[in-house]
GUDRENGU-776788 format. One line per field, with one value per residue (C-alpha): residue number from 1; residue in one letter; x, y, z; chain. Coordinates in pm, 1 decimal, always signed. Layout:
nr: (NUM/...);
rest: (A/...);
u: (X/...);
v: (Y/...);
w: (Z/...);
kette: (A/...);
//
This chain:
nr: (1/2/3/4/5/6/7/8/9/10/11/12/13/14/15/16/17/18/19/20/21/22/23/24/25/26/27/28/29/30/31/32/33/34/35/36/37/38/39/40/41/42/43/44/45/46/47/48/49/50/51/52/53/54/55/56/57/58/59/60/61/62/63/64/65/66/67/68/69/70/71/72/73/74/75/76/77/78/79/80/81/82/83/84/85/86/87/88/89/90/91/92/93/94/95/96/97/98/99/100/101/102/103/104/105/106/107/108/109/110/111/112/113/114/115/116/117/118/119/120/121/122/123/124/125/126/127/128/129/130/131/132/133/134/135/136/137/138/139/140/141/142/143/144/145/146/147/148/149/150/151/152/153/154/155/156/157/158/159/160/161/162/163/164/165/166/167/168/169/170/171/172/173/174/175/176/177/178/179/180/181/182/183/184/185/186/187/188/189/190/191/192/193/194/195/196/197/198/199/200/201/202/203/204/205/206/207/208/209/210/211/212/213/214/215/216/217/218/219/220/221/222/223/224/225/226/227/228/229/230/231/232/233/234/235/236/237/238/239/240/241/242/243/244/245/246/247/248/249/250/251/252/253/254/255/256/257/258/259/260/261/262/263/264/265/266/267/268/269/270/271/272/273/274/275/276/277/278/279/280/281/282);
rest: (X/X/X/X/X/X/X/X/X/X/X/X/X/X/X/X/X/X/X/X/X/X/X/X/X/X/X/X/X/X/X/X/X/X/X/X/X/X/X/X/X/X/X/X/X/X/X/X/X/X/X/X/X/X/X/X/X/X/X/X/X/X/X/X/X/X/X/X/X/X/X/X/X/X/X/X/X/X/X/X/X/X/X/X/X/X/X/X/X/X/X/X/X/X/X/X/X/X/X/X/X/X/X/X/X/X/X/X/X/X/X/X/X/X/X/X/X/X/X/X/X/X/X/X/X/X/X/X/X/X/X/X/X/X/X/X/X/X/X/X/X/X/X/X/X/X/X/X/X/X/X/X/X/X/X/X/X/X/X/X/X/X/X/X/X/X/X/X/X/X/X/X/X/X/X/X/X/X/X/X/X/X/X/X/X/X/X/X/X/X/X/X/X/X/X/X/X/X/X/X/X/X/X/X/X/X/X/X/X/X/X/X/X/X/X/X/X/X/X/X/X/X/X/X/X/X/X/X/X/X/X/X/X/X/X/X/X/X/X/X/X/X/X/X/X/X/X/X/X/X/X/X/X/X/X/X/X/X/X/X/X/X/X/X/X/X/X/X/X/X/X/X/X/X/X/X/X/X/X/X/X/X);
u: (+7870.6/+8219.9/+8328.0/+8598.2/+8288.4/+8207.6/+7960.4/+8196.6/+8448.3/+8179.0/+8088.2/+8449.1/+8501.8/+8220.2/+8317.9/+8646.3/+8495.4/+8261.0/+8521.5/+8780.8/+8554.0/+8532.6/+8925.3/+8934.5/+8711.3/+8896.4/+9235.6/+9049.2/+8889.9/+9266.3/+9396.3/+9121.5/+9146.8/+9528.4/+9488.5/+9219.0/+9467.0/+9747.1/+9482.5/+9414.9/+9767.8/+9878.2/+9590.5/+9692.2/+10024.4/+9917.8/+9688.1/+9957.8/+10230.2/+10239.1/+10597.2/+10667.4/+10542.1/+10725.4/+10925.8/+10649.6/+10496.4/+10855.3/+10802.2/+11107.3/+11254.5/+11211.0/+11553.7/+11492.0/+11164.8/+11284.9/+11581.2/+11267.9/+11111.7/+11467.2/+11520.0/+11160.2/+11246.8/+11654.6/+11701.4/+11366.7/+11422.3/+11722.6/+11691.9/+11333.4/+11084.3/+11192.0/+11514.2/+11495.8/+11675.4/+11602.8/+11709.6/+11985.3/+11949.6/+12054.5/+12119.5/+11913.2/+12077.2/+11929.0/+12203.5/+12446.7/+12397.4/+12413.6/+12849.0/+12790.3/+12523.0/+12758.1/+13012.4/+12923.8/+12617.7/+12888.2/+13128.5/+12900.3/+12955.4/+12581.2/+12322.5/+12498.4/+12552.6/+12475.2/+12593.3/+13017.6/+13269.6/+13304.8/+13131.1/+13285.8/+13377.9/+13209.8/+13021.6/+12767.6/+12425.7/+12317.3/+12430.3/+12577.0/+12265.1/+12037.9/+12335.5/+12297.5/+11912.1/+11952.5/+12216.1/+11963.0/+11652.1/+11847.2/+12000.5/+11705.7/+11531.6/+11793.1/+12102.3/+12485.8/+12801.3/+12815.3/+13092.5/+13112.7/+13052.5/+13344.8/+13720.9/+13817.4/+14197.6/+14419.6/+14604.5/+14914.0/+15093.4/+14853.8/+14973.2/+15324.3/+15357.4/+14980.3/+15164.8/+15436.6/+15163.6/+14908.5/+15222.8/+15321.0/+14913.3/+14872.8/+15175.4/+15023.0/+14666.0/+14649.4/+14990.7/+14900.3/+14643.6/+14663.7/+15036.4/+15292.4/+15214.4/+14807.3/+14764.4/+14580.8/+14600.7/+14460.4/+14330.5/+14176.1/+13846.6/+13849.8/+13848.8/+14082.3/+14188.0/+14116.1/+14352.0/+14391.1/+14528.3/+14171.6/+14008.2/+13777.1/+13806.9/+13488.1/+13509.8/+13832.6/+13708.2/+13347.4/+13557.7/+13736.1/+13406.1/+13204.3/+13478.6/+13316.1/+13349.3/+13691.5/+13818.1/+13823.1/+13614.5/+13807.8/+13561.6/+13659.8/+13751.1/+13994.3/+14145.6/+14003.8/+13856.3/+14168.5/+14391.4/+14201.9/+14208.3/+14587.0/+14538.8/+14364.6/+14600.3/+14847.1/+14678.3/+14566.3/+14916.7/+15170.9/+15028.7/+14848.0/+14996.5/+15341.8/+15370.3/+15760.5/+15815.1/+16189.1/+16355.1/+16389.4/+16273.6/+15990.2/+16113.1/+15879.0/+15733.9/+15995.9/+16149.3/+16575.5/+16667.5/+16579.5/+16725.3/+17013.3/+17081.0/+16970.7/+17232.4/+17488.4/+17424.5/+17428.3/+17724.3/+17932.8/+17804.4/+17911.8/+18269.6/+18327.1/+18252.1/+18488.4/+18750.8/+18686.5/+18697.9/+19009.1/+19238.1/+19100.2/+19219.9/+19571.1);
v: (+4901.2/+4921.9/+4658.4/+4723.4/+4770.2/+5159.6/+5233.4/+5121.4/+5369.1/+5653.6/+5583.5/+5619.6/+5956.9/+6116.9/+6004.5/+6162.2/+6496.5/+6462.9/+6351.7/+6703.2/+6969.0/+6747.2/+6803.6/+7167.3/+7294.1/+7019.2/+7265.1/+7551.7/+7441.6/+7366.3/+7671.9/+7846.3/+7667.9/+7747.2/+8077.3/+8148.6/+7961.0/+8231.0/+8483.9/+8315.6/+8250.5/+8640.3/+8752.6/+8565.3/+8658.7/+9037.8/+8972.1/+8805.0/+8937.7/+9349.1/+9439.3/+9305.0/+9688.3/+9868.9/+10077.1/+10233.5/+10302.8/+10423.3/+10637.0/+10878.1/+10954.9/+11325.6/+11388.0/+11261.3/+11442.9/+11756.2/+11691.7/+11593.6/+11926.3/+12115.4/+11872.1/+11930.6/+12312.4/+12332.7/+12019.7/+11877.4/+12092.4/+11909.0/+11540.0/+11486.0/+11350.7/+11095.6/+11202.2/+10989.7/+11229.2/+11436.0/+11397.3/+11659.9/+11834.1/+11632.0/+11187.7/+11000.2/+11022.4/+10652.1/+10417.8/+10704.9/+10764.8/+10993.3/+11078.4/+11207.2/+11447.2/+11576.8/+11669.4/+11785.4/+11988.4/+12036.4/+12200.5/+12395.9/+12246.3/+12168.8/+12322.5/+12412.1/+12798.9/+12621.5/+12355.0/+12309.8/+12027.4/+12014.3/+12158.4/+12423.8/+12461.8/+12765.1/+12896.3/+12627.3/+12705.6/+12497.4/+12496.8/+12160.4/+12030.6/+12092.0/+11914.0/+11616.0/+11590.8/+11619.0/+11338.0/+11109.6/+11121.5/+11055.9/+10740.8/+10652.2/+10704.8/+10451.5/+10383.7/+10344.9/+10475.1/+10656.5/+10853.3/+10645.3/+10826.6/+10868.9/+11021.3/+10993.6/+10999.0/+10730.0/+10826.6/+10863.7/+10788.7/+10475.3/+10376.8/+10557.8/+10440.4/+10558.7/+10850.7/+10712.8/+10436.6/+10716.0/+10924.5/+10577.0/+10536.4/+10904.3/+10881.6/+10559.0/+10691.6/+11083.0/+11238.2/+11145.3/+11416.4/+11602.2/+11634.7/+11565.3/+11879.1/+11818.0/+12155.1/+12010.6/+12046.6/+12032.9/+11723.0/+11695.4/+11819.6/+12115.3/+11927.5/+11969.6/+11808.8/+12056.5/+12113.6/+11993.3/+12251.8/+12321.7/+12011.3/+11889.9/+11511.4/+11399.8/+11590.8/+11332.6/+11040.3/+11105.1/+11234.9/+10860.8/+10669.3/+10832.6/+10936.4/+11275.8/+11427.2/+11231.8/+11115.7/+10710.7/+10510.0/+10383.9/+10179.7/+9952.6/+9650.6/+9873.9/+10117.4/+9999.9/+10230.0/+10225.2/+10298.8/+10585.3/+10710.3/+10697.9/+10872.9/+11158.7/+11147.1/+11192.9/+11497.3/+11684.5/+11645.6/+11637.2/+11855.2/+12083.9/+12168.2/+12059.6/+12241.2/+12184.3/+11845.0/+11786.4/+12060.1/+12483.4/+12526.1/+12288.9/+12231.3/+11976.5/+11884.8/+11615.8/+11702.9/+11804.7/+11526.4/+11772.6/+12044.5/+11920.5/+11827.4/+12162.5/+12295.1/+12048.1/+12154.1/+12486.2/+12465.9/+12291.7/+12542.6/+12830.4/+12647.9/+12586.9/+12914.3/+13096.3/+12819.3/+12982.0/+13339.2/+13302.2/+13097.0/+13377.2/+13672.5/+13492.9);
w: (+8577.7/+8726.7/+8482.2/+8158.1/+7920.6/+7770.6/+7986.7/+8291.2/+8147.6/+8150.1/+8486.6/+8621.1/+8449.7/+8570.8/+8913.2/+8862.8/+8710.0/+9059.6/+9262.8/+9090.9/+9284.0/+9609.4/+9654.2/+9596.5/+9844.1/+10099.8/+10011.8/+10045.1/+10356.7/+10500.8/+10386.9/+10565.5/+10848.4/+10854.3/+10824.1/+11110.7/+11323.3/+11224.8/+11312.1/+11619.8/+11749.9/+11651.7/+11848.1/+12176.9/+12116.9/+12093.8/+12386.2/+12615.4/+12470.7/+12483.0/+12537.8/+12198.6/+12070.4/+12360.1/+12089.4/+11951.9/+12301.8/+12482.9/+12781.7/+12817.0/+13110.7/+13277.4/+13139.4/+12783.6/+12798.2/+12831.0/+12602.1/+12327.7/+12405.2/+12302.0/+12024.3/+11887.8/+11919.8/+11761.9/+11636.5/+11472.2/+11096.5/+11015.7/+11167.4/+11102.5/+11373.0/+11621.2/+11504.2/+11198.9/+10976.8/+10623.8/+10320.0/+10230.5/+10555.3/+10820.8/+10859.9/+11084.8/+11487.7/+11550.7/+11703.5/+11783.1/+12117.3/+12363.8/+12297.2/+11975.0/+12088.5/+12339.3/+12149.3/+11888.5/+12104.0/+12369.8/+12152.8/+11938.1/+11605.9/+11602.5/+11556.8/+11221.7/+11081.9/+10746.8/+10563.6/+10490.0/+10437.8/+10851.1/+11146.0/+11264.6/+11681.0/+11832.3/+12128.4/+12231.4/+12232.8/+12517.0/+12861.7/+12999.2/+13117.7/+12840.2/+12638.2/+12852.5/+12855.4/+12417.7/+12448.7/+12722.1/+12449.8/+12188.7/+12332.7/+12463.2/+12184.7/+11957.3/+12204.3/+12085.2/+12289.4/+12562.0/+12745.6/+13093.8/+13444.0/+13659.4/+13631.7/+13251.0/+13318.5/+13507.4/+13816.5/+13745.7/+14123.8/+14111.9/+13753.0/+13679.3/+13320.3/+13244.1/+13095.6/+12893.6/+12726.5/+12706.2/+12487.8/+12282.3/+12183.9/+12116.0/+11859.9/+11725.5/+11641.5/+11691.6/+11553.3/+11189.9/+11196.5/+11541.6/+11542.1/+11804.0/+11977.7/+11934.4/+11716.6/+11469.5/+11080.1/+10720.7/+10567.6/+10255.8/+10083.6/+10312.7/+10618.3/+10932.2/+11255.9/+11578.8/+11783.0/+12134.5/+12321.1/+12517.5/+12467.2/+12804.5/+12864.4/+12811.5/+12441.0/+12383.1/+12473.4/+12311.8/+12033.2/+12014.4/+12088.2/+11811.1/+11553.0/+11423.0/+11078.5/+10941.8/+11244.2/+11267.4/+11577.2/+11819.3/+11982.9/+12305.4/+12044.4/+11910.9/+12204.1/+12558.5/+12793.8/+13042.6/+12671.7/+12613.4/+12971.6/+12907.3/+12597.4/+12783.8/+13048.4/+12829.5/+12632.5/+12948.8/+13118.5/+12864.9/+12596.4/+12758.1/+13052.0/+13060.0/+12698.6/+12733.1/+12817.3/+12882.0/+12661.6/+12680.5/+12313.8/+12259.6/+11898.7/+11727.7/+12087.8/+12096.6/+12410.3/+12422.3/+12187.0/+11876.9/+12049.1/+12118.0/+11737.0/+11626.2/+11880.3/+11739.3/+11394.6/+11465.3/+11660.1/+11413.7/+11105.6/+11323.0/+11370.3/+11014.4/+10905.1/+11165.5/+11080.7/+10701.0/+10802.0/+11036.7/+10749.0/+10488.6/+10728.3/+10827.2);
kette: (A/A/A/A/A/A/A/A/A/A/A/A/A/A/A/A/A/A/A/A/A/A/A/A/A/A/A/A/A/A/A/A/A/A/A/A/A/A/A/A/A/A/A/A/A/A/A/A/A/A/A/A/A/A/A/A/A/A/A/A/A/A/A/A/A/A/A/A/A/A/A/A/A/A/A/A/A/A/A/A/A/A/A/A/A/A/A/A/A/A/A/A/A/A/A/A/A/A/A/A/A/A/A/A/A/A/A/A/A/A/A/A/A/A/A/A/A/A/A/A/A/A/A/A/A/A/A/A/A/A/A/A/A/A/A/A/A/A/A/A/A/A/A/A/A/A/A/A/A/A/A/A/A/A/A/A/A/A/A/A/A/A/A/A/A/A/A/A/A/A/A/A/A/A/A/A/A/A/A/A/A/A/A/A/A/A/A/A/A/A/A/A/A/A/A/A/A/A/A/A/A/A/A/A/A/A/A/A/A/A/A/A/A/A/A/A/A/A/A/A/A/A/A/A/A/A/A/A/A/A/A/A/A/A/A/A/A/A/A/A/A/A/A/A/A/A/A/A/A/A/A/A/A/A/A/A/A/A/A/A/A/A/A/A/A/A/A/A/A/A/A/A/A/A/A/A/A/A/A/A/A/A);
//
């Protein structure tokens, strides 16, 4: 029957037509197989595995559960639910941490009066602690930067040219919109750069972590953290309370090398034009 005769043909077709179905269900029987293992090994995993969901199960500290309770109260209407943000009202606060919440919280530029080209500095409506308890949930809640404990400025009789780097870095990054003197100034599309005359220094240096409204991040890649203590030092010493450093005028903030040219110029003016007066009157 198997032989190369008609009816030996007919015989091995229908065994192939037979055979056709036979192979199928084997397929389907593997890819059944395969997928009950899948089942199987996510199910251990789940099982044996828990922490893999700890995200959506968090548990907040006491501090970040009482900063939830004022965000869900001030803060919830703009940045949505677990601070994920809404559209056209406020962007998501996930990933940046617990600086930005403190200064822009800490200086009262949020919660916002309403929306404008830049948030405008005013009386804070939280006290200092409620500001850190905001900034702990929300860095729990997604991390990013965070203002480091400790002294924020370098000691200057441990590191006596703290000051004059801290001035050299400041002129670098900060005059271009802060000025020499740090008194701020217009930028464009209606935005400005605050002045620095008041300025705490954990408001700089979460200012310079988180880079907020059109100021640029100067994260530790860029400006370390002992540059920016410099920086600080620099601000809080030389700007704001040595507000004449090295000359009677303060022209420019550039010390007596400015006003000693104005002087010169002045000087000389004042001599040429008496020089003209006296050789008119003789």
């Amino acid at each position: 029957m198997t032989s190369d005769t008609p009816a030996g043909r007919r015989f091995r077709v229908f065994n192939r037509r037979r055979s056709a179905p036979s192979r199928a269900r084997r397929r389907l029987g593997a890819a059944a197989r395969m997928l009950a293992a899948l089942a199987l090994a996510g199910g251990v995993y789940t099982a044996f595995a828990p922490g893999a969901f700890a995200d959506d199960t968090r548990q907040l500290s006491a501090s970040a559960q009482e900063g939830k309770a004022l965000f869900d109260t001030s803060c919830i209407t703009c940045h949505g639910r677990n601070a994920e943000g809404v559209q056209d009202r406020g962007p998501s606060l996930i990933g940046v941490g617990s600086a930005a919440v403190e200064f822009q919280v800490g200086t009262g530029r949020m919660p916002m009066t309403r929306q404008e080209a830049q948030a405008e500095e005013k009386q804070p409506q939280f006290d200092k602690a409620q500001t850190k308890q905001l900034g702990q949930y929300i860095q729990e809640l997604g991390g990013g930067p965070q203002v480091p404990s400790g002294s924020l400025t370098t000691d200057i009789e441990a590191n006596p040219d703290a000051l004059s780097n801290g001035g050299e870095l400041f002129r670098l990054n900060c005059t271009s919109c802060h000025g020499f003197k740090g008194a701020g100034g217009a930028l464009s599309s209606g935005k400005y750069a605050p002045g620095l005359s008041t300025a705490s220094a954990e408001e700089i240096y979460a200012a310079m972590l988180t880079g907020p409204q059109n100021m640029p991040v100067f994260g530790d890649n860029e400006l370390t953290p002992d540059q920016k203590r410099e920086i600080i030092t620099y601000v809080k010493v030389q700007l704001q309370e040595d507000k004449d450093p090295g000359g009677l005028f303060n022209l420019g903030g550039y010390g007596p090398v400015t006003e000693g040219l104005a002087i010169f110029l002045v000087g000389i003016t004042i001599l040429v034009f008496t020089a003209l007066w006296i050789a008119g009157k003789s």
